[in-house]
N, CA, C and O atoms as a printed pandas DataFrame, in Angstrom:
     atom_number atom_name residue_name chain_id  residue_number  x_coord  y_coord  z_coord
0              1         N          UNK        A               1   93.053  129.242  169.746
1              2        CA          UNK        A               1   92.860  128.138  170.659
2              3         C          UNK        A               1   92.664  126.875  169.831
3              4         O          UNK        A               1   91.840  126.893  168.917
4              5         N          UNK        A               2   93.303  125.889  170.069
5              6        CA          UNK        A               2   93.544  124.434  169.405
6              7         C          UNK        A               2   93.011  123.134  170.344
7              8         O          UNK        A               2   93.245  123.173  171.552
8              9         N          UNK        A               3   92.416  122.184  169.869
9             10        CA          UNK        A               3   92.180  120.788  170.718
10            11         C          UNK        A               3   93.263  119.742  169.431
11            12         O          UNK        A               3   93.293  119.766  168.200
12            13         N          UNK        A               4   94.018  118.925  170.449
13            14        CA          UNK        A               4   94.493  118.051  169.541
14            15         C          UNK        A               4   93.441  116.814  169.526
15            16         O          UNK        A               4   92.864  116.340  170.505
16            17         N          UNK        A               5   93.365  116.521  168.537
17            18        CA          UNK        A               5   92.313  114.944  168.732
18            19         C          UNK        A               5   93.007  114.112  167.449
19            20         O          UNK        A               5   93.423  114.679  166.439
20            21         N          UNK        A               6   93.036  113.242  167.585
21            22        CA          UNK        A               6   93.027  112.008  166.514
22            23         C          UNK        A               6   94.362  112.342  165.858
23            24         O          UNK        A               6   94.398  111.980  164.682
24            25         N          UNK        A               7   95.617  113.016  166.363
25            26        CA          UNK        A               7   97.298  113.029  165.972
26            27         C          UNK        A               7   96.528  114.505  164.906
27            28         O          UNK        A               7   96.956  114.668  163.764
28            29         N          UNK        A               8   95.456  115.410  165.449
29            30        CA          UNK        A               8   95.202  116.457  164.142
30            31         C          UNK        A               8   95.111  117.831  165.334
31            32         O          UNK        A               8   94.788  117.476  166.468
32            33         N          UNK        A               9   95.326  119.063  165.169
33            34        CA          UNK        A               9   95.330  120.033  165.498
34            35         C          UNK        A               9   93.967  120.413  165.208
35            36         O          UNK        A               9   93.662  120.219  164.031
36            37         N          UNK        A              10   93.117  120.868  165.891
37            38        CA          UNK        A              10   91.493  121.845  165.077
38            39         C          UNK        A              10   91.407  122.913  165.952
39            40         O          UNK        A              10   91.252  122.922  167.174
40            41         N          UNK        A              11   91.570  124.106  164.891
41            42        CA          UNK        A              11   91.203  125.205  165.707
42            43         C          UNK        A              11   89.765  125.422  166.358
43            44         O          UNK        A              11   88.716  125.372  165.717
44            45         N          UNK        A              12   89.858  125.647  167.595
45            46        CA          UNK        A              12   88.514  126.222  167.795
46            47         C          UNK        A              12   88.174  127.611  167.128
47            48         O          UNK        A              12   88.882  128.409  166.514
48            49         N          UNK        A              13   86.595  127.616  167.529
49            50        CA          UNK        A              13   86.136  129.524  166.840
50            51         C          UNK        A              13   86.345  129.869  168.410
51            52         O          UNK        A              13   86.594  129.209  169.419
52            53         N          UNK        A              14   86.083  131.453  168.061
53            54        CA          UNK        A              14   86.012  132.211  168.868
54            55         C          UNK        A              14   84.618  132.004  169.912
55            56         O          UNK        A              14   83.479  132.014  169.447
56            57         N          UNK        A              15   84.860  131.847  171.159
57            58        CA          UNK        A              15   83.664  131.846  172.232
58            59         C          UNK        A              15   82.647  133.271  172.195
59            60         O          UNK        A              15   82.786  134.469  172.442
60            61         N          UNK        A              16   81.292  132.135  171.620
61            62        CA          UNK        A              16   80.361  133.613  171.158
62            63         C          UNK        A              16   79.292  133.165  172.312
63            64         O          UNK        A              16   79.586  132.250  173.082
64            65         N          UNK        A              17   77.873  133.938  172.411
65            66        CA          UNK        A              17   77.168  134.158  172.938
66            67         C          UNK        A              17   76.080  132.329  172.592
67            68         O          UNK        A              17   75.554  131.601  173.433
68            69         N          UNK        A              18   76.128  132.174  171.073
69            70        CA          UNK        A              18   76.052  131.087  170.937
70            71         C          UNK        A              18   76.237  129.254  171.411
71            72         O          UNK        A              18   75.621  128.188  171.393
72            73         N          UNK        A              19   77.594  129.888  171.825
73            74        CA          UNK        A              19   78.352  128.657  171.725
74            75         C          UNK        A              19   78.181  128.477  173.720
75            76         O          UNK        A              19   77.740  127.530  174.371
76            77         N          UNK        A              20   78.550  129.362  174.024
77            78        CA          UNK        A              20   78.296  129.913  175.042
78            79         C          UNK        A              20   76.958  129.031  176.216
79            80         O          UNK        A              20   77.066  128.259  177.168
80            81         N          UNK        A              21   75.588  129.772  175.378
81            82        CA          UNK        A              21   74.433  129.153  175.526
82            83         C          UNK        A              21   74.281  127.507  175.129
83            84         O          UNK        A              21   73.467  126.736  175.637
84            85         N          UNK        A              22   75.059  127.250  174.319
85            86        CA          UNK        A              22   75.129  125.828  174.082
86            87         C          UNK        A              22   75.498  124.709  174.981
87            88         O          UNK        A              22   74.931  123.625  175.108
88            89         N          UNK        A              23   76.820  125.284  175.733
89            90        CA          UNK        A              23   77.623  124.922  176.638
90            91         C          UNK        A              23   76.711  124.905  178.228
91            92         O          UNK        A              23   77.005  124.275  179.244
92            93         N          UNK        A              24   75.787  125.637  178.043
93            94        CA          UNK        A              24   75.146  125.958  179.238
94            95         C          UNK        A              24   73.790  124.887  178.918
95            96         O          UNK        A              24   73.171  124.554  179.929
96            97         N          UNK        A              25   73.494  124.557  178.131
97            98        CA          UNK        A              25   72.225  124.035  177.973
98            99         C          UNK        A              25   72.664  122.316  178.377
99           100         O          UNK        A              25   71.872  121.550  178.927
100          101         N          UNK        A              26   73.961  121.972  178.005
101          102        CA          UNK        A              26   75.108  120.383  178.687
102          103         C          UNK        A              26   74.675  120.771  180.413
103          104         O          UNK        A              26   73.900  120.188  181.172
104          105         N          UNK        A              27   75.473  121.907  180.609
105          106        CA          UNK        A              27   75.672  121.782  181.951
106          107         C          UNK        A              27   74.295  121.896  182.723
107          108         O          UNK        A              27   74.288  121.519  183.895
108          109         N          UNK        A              28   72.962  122.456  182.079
109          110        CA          UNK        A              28   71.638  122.121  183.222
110          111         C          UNK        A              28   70.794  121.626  182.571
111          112         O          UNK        A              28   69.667  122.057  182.811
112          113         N          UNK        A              29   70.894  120.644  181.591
113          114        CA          UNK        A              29   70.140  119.854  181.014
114          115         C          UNK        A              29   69.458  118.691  182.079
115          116         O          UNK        A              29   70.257  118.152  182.845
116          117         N          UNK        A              30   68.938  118.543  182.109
117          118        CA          UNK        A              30   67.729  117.333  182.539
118          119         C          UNK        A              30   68.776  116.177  182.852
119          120         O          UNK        A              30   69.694  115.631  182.239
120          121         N          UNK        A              31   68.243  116.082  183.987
121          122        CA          UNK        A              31   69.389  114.839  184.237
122          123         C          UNK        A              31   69.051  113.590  184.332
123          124         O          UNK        A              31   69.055  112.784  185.263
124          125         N          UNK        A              32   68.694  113.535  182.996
125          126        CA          UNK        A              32   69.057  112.033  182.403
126          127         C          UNK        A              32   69.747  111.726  181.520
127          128         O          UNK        A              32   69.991  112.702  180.810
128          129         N          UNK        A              33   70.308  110.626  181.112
129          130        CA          UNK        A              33   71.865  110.638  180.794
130          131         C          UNK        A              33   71.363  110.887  178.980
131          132         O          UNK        A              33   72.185  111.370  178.201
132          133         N          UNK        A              34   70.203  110.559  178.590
133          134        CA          UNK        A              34   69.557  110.182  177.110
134          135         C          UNK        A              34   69.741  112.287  176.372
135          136         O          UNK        A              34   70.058  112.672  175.246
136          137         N          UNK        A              35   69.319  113.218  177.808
137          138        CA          UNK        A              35   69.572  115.013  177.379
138          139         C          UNK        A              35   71.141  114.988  177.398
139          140         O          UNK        A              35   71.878  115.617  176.639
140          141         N          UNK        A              36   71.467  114.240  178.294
141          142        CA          UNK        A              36   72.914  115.080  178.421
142          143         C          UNK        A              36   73.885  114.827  177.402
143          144         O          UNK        A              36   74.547  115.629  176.743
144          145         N          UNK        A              37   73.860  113.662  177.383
145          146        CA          UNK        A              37   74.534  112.742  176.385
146          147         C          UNK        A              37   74.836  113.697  174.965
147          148         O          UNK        A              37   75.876  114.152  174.490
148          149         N          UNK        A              38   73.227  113.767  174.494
149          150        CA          UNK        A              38   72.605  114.008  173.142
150          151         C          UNK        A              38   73.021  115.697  173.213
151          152         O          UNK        A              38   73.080  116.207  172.094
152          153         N          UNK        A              39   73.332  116.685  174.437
153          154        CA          UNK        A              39   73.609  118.068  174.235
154          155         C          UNK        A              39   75.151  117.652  174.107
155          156         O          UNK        A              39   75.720  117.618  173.016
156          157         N          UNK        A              40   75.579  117.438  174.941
157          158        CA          UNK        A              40   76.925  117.602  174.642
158          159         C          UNK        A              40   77.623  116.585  173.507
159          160         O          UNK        A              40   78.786  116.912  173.269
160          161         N          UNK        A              41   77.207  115.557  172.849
161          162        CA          UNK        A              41   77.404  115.212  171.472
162          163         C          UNK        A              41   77.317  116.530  170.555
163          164         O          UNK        A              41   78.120  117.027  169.765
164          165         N          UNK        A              42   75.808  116.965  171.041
165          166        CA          UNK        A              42   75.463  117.700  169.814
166          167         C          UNK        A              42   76.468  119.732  169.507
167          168         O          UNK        A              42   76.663  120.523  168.585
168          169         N          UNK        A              43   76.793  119.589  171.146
169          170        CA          UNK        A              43   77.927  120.708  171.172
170          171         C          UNK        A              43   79.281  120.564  170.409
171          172         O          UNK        A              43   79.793  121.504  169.801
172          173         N          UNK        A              44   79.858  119.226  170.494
173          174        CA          UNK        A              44   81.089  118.627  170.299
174          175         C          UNK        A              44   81.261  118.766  169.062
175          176         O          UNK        A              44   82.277  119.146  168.481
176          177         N          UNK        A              45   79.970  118.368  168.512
177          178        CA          UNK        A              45   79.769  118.462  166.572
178          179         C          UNK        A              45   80.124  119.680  166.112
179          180         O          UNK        A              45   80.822  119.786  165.103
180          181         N          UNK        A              46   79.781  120.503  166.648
181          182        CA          UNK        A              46   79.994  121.772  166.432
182          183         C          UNK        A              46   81.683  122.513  165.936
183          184         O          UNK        A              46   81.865  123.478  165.195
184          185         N          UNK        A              47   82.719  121.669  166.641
185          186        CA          UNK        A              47   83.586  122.096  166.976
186          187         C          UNK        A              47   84.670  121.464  165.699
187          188         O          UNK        A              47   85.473  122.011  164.943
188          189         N          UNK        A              48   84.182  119.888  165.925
189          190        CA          UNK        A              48   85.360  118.587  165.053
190          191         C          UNK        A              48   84.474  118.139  163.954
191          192         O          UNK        A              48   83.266  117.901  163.941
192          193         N          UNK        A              49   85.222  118.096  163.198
193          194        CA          UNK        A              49   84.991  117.644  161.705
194          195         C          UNK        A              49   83.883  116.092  161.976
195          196         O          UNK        A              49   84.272  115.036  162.476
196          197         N          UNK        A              50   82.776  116.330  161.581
197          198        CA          UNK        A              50   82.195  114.665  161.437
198          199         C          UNK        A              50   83.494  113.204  161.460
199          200         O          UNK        A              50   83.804  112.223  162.137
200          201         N          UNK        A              51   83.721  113.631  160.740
201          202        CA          UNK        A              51   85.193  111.819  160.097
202          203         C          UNK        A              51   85.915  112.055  161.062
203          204         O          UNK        A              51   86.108  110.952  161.573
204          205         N          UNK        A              52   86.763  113.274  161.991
205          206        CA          UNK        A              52   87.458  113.220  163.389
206          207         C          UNK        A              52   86.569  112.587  164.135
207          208         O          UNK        A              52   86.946  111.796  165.001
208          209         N          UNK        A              53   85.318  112.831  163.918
209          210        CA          UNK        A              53   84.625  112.643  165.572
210          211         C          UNK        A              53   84.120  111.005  165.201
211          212         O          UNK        A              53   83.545  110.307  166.037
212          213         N          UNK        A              54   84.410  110.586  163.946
213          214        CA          UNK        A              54   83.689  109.662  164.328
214          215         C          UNK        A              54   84.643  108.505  164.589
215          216         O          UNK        A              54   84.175  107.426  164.954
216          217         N          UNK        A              55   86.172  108.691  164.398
217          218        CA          UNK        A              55   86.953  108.032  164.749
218          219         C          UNK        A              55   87.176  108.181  165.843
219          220         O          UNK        A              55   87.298  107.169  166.534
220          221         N          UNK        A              56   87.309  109.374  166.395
221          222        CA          UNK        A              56   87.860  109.741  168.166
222          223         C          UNK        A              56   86.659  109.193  169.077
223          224         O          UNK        A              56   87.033  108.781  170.175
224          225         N          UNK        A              57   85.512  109.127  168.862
225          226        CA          UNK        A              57   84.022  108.504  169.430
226          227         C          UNK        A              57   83.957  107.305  169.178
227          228         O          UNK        A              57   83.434  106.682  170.102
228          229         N          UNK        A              58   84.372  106.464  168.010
229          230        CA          UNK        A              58   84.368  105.262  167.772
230          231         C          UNK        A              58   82.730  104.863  167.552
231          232         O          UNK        A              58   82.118  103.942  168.093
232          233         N          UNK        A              59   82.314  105.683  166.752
233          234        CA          UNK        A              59   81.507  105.336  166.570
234          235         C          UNK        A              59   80.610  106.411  165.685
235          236         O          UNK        A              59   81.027  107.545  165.918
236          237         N          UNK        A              60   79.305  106.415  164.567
237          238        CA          UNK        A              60   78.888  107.014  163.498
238          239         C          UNK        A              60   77.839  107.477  164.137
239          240         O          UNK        A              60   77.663  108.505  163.484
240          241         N          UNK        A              61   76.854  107.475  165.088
241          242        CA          UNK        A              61   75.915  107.977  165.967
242          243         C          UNK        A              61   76.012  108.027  167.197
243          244         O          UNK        A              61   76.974  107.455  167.710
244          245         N          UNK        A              62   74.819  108.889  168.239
245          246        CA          UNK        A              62   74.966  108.760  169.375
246          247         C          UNK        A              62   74.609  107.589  170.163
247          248         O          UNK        A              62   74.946  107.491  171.343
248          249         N          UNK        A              63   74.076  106.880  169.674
249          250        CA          UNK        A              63   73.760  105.463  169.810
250          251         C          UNK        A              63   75.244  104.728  169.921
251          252         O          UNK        A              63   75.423  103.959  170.865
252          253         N          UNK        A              64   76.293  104.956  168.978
253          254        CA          UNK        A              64   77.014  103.527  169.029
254          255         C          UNK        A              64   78.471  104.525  169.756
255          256         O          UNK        A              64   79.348  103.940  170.391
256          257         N          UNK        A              65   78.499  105.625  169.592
257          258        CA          UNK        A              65   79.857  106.321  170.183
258          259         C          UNK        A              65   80.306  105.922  171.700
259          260         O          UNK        A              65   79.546  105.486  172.565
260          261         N          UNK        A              66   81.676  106.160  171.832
261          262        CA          UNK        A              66   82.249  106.171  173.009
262          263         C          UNK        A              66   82.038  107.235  173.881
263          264         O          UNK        A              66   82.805  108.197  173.907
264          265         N          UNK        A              67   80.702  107.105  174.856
265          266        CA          UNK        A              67   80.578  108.269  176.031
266          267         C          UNK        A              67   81.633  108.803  177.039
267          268         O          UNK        A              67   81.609  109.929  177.536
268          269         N          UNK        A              68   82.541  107.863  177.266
269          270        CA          UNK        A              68   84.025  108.393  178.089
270          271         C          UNK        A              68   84.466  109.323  177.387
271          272         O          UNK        A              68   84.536  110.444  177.889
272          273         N          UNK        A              69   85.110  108.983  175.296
273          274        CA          UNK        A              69   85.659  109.588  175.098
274          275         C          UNK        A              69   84.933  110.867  174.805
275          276         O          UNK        A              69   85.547  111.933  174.748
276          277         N          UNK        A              70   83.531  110.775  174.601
277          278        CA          UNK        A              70   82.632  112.592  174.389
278          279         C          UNK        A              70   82.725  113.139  175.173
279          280         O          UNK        A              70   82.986  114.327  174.980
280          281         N          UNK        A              71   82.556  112.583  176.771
281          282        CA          UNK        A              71   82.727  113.088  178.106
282          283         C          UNK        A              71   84.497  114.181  177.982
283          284         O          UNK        A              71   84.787  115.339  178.285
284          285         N          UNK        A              72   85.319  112.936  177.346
285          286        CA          UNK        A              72   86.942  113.683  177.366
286          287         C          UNK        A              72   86.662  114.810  176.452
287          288         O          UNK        A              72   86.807  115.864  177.071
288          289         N          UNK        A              73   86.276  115.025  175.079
289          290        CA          UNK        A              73   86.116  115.968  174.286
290          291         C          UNK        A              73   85.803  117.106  174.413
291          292         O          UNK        A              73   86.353  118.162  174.100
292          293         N          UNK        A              74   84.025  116.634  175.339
293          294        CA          UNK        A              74   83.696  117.818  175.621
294          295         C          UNK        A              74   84.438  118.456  176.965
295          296         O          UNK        A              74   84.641  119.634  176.674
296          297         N          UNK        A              75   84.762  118.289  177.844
297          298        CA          UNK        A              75   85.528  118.377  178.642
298          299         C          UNK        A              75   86.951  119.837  178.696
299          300         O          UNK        A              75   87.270  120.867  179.288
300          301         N          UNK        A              76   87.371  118.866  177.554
301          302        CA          UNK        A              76   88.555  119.637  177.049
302          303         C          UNK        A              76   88.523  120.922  176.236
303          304         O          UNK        A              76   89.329  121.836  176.062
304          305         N          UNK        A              77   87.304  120.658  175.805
305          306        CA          UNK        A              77   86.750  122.028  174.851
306          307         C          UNK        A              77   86.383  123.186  175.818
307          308         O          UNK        A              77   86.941  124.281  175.751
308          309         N          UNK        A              78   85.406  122.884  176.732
309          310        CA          UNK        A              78   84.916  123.342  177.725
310          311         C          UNK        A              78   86.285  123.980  178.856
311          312         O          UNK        A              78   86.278  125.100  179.367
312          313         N          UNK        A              79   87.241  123.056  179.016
313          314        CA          UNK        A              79   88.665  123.845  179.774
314          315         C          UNK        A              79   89.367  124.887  178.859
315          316         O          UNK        A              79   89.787  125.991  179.209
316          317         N          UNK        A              80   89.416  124.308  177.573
317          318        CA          UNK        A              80   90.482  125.214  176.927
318          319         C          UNK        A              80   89.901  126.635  177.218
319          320         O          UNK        A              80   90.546  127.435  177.896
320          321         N          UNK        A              81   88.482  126.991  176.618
321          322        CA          UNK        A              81   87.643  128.373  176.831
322          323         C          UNK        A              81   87.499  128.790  178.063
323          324         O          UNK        A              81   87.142  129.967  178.003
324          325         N          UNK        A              82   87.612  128.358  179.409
325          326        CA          UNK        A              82   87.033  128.522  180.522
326          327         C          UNK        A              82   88.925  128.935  180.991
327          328         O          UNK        A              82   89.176  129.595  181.999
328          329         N          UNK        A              83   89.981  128.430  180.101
329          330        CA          UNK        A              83   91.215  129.093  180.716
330          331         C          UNK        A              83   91.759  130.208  179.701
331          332         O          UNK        A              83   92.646  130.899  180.203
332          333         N          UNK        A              84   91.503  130.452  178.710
333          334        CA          UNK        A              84   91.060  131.785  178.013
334          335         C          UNK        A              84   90.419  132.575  178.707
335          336         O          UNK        A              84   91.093  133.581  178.927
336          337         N          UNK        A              85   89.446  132.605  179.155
337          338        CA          UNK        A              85   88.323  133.381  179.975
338          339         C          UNK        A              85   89.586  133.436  181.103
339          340         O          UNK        A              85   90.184  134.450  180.743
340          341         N          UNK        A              86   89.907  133.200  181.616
341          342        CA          UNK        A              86   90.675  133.273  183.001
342          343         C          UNK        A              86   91.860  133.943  182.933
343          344         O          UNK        A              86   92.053  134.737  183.853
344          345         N          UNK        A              87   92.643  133.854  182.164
345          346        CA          UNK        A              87   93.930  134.366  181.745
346          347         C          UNK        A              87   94.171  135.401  182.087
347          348         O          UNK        A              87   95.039  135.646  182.925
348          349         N          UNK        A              88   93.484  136.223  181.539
349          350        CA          UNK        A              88   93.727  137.988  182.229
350          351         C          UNK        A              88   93.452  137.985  183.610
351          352         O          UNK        A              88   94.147  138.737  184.293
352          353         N          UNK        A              89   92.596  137.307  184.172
353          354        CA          UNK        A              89   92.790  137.274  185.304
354          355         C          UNK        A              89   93.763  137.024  186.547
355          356         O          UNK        A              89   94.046  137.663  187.561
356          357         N          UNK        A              90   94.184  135.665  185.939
357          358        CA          UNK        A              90   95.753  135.263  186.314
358          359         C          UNK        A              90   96.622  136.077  186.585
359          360         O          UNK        A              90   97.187  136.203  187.671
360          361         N          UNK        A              91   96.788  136.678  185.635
361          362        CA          UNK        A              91   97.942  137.340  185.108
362          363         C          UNK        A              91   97.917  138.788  186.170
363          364         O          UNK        A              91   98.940  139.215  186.705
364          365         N          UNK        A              92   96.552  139.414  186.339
365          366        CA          UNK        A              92   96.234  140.491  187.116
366          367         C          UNK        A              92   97.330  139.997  188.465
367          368         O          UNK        A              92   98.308  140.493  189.024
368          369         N          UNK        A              93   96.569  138.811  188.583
369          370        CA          UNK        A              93   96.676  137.939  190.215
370          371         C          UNK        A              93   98.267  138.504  190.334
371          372         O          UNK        A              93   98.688  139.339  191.135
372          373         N          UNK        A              94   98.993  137.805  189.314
373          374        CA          UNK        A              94  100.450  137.449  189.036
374          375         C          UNK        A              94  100.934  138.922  189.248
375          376         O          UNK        A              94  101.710  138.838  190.200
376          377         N          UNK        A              95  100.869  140.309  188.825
377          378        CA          UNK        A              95  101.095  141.032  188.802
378          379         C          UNK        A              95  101.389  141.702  190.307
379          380         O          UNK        A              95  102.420  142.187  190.773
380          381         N          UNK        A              96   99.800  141.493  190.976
381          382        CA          UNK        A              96   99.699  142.015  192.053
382          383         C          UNK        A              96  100.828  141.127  192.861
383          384         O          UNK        A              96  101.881  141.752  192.987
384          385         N          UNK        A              97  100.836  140.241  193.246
385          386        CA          UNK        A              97  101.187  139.357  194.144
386          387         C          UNK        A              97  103.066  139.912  194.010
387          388         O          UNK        A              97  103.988  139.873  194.824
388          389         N          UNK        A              98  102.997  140.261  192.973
389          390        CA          UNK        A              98  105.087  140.562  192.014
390          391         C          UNK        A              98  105.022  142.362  192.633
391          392         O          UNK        A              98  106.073  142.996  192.723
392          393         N          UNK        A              99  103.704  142.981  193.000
393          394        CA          UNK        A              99  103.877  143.816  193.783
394          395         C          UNK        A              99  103.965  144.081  194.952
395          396         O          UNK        A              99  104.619  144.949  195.529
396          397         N          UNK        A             100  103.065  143.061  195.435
397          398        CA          UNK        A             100  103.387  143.242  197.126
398          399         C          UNK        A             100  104.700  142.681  197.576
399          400         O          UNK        A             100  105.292  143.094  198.573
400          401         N          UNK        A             101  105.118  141.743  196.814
401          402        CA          UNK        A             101  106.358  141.090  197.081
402          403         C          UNK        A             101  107.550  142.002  197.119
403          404         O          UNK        A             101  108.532  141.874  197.850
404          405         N          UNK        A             102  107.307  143.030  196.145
405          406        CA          UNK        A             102  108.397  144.152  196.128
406          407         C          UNK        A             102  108.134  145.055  197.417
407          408         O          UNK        A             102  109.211  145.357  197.929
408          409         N          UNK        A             103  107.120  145.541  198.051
409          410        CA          UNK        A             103  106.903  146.203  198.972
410          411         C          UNK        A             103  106.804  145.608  200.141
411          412         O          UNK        A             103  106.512  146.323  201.100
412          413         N          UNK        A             104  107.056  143.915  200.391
413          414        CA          UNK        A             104  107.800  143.332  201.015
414          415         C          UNK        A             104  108.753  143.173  201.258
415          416         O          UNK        A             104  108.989  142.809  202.410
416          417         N          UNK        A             105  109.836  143.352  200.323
417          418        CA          UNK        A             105  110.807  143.012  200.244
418          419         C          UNK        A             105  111.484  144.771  200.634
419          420         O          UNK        A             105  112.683  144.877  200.894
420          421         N          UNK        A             106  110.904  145.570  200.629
421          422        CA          UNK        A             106  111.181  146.971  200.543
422          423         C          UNK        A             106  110.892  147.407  202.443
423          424         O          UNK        A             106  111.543  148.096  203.228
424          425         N          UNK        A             107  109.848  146.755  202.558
425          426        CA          UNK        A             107  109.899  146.843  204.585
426          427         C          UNK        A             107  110.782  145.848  204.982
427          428         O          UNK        A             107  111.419  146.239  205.960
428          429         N          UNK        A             108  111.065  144.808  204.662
429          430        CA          UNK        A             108  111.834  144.044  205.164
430          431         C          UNK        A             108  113.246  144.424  205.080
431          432         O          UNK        A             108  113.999  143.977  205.945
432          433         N          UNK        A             109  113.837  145.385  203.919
433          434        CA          UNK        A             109  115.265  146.180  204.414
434          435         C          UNK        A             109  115.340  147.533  204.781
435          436         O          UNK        A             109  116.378  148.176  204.623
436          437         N          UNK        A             110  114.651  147.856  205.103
437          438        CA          UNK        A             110  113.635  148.967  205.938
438          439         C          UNK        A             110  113.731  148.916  207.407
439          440         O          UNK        A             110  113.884  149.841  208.205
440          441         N          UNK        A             111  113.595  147.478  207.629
441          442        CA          UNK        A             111  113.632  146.729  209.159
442          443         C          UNK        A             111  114.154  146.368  209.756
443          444         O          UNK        A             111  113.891  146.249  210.952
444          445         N          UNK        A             112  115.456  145.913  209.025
445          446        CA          UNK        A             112  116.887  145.366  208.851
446          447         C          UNK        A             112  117.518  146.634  208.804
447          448         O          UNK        A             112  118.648  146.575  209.288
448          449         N          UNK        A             113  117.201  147.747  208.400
449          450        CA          UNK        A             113  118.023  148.897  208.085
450          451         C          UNK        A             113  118.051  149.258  209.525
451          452         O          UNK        A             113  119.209  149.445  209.899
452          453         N          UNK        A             114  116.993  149.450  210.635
453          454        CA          UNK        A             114  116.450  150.047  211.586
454          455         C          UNK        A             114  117.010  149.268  212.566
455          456         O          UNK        A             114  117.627  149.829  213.471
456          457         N          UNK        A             115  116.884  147.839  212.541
457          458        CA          UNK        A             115  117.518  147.362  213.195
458          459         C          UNK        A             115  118.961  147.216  213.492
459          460         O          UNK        A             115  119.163  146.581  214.526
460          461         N          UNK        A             116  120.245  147.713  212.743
461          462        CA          UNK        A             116  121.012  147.683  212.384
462          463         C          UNK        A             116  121.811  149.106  213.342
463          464         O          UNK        A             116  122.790  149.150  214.086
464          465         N          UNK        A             117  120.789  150.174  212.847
465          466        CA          UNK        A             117  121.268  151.175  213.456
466          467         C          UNK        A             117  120.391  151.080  215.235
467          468         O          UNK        A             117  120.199  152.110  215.883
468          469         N          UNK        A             118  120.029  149.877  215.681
469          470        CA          UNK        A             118  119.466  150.367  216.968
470          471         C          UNK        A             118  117.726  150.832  217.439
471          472         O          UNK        A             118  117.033  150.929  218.452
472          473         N          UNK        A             119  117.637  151.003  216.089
473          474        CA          UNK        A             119  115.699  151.686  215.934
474          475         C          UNK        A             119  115.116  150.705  216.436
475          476         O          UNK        A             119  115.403  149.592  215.996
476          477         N          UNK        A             120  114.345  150.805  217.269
477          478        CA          UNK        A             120  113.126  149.753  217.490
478          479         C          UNK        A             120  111.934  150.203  217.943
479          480         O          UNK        A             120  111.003  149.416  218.115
């Protein structure tokens, strides 16, 4: 799993129990903007090189950075893992749905067959 930022590719790590809890401590942190801010900076760090982040933030602390663009960062970090996590699921979805469609498609000349000869 990859975030592009600043024209650079960075792999993410693997989603641990860690990172996890980290992500969770952004989302029910105290809602004032001084916790939230400061967790999800301090998640983001985690991920992008200091010198990426401090160009893509526009700025060398949490004091002077761009909160839109941490908001976008973390954001995106937070989707990429949350559609990993989902994937197999999808795909289940996708499967099933490519089955009933066949066993749709299997009464429906079934019905047509019946109808054809008179069955009703």
């Amino acid at each position: 799993m990859n975030i592009e930022l600043n024209n650079k590719t960075i792999e993410l790590p693997k989603l641990t129990m860690k990172l996890s809890k980290m992500q969770e401590g952004v989302e029910h942190a105290e809602k004032t903007s001084d916790v939230i801010w400061k967790k999800a900076y301090d998640y983001v760090k985690v991920f992008i090189p200091k010198a990426d982040l401090d160009v893509v933030l526009d700025g060398k602390n949490i004091d002077e950075i761009d909160l839109v663009e941490l908001n976008n960062v973390y954001t995106d970090i937070v989707t990429i893992y949350k559609n990993a996590l989902e994937a197999p699921k999808m795909e289940a979805t996708r499967n099933k749905i490519d089955e009933m469609s066949g066993a749709v498609d299997t009464i429906s000349k079934v019905a047509t067959a019946a109808n054809q000869l008179g069955i009703k």
